[in-house]
C-alpha positions in Angstrom: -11.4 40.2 17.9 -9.2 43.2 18.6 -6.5 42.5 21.3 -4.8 44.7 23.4 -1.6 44.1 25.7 -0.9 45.0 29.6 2.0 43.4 31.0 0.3 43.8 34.9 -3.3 42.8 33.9 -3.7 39.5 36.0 -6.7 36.5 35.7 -8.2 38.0 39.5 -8.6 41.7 37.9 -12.1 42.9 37.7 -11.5 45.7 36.3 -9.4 47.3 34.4 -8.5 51.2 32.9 -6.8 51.6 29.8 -4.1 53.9 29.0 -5.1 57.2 27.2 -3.6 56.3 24.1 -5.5 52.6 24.2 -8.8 55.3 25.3 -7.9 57.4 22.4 -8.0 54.1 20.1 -10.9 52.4 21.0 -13.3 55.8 21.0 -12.0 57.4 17.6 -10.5 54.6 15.8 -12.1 51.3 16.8 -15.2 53.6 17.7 -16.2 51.1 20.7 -19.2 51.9 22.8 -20.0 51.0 26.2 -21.3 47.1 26.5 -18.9 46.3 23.6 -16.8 42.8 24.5 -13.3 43.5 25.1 -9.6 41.5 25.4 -6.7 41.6 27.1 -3.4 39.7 27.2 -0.4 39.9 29.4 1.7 37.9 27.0 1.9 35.0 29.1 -1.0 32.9 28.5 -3.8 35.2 30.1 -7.0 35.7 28.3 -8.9 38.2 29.9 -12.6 38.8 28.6 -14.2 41.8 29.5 -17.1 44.7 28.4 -16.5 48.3 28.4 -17.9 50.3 30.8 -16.9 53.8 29.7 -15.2 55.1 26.5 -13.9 58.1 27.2 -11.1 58.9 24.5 -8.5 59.5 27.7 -10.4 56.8 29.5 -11.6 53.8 28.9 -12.4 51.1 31.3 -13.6 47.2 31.2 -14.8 44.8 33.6 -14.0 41.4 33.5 -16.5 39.0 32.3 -14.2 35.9 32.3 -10.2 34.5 32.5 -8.6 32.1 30.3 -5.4 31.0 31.6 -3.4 29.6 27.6 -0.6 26.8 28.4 2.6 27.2 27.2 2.8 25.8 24.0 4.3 22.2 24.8 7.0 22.4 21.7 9.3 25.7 21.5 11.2 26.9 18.8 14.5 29.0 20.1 16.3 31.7 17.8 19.8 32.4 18.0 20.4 35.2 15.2 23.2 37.4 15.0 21.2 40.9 13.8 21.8 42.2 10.6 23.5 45.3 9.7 20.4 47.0 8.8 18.3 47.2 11.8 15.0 47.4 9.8 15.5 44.0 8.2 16.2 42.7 12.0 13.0 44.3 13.1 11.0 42.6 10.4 12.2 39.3 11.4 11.3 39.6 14.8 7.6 40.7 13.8 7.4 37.6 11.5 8.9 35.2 14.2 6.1 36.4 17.0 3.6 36.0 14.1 5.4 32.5 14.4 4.6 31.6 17.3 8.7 31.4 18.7 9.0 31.1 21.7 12.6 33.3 22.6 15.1 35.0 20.5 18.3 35.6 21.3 20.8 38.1 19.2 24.3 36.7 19.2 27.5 38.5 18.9 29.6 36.8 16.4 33.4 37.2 15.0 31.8 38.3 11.9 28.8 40.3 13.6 28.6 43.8 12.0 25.7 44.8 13.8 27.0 45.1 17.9 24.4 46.9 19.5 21.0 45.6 19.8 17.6 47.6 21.2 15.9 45.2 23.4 12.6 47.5 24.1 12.6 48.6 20.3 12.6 45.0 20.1 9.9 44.1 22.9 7.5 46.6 21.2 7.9 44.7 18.0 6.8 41.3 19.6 4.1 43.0 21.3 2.9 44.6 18.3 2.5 41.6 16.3 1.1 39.5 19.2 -1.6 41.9 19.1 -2.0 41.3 15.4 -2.1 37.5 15.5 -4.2 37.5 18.2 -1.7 35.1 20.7 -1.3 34.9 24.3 2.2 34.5 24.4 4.4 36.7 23.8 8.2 35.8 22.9 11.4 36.1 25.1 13.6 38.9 23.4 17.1 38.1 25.5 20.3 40.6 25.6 22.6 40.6 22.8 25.1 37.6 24.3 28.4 36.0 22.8 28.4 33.5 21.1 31.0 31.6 23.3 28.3 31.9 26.2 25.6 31.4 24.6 26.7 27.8 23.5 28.3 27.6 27.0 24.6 28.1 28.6 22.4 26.3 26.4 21.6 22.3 26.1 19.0 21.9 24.3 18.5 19.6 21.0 20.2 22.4 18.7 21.1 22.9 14.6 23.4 25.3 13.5 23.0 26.4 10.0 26.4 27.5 8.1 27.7 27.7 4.7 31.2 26.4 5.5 32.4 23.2 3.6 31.6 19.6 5.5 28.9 17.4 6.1 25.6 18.6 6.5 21.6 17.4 7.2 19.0 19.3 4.9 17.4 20.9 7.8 13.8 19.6 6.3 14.8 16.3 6.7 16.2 16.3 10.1 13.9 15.3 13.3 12.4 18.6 14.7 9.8 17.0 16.6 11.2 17.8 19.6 9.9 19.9 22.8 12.8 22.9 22.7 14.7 23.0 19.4 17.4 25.9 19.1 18.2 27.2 16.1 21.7 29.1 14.9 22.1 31.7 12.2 25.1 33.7 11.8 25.9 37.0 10.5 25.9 37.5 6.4 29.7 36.5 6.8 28.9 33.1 8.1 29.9 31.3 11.5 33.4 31.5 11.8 35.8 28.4 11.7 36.0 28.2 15.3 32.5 28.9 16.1 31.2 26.1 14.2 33.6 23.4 15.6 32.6 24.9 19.1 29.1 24.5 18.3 30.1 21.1 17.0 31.7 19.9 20.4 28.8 21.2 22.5 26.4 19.2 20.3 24.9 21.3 17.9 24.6 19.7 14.3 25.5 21.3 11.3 22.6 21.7 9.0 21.6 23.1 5.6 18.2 24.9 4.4 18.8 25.5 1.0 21.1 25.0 -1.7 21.1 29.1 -2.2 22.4 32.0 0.1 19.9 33.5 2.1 20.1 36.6 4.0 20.8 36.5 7.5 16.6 36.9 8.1 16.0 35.1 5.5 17.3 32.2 7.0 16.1 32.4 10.5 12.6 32.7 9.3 12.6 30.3 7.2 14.7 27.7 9.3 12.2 28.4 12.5 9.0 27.5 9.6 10.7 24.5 8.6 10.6 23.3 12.7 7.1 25.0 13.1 6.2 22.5 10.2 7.0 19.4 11.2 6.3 20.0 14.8 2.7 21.0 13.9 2.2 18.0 11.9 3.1 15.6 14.7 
């Protein structure tokens, strides 16, 4: 199945028109003829089945055969990240995370963030991208680059925050992840700061560990969001 993404398609639609660079794909790439099957995804659960019509390589249409309306996935994995330095490295995460299945990502600002500037439709055309590739129906929240004194301020759900810092703390693979919503911290390659962690600390969040080595800053977000992807898929 080759997917394709419009953010307005809707499960009533009968029929739809694609873009002349979708056009362009589907009769010189894909090299799809009229009567071929076709689908669609708004990113938010809709499957929408169709079969060309035309395939014109500046315009292509469908009509709909049939709509499948996905439900949100009943356990959600939530990213807090502060982006790396090198924007590539935070581009690749976010591909791999959508691959994931996570549900939102959110880019913190942190004392020791060296990366202060974020590109949320670079980052939406990632997401959308991969979503394509995996073949999902929902595509991941990418929110605005926010403190990370309001983030913790805002959010209360069952949270982990992973840091280097001296003090106790839970191997992250050992801790209960089955829950519905699980947040996730990473800082910056500098680490949390002092005050960050206790702040996390007092609003709930528990200090965990996910390996006895130093990973890099995407690194550890991917591989703390499979460790909960994991265990909630085994439950």
């Amino acid at each position: 199945m080759v997917l394709f993404f419009d953010n307005s398609i809707h499960a009533d639609l009968q029929d739809f028109s694609f873009s002349k660079e979708e056009s362009k794909h589907l009769a010189k790439v894909l090299r799809k003829k009229e009567g071929d099957s076709i689908t669609l995804t708004n990113g938010r659960g809709l499957e929408w089945r169709g079969k060309l019509t035309s395939v014109l390589p500046n315009a292509a249409q469908a009509k709909k055969i049939e709509s499948i309306l996905h439900p949100t996935p009943e356990k959600q994995i939530h990213l807090a990240i502060a982006p790396t330095k090198n924007n590539n490295r935070m581009e690749w995460l976010i591909e791999k995370l959508t691959e994931l299945g996570v549900s939102s990502i959110t880019p913190l600002l942190c004392e020791h963030s060296e990366r202060k500037v974020t590109k949320e439709l670079r980052f939406e055309k990632i997401t959308i991208a991969a979503l394509k590739q995996s073949q999902q129906f929902h595509l991941p929240k990418i929110h605005p680059l926010t403190p990370f004194i309001d983030f913790i301020q805002t959010e209360v759900q069952s949270g982990f925050i992973a840091h280097c810092a001296d003090g106790p703390k839970q191997a992250l693979a050992s801790c209960n992840l089955n829950h519905k919503n699980v947040t996730l911290l990473i800082g910056p390659e500098g680490d949390f700061s002092k005050d960050e962690i206790q702040l996390a600390g007092r609003h709930g969040y528990q200090p965990v560990s996910i390996g006895s080595q130093r990973f890099r800053t995407e690194t550890a977000g991917l591989l703390a969001c499979h460790t909960v992807f994991l265990q909630q898929q085994s439950n």
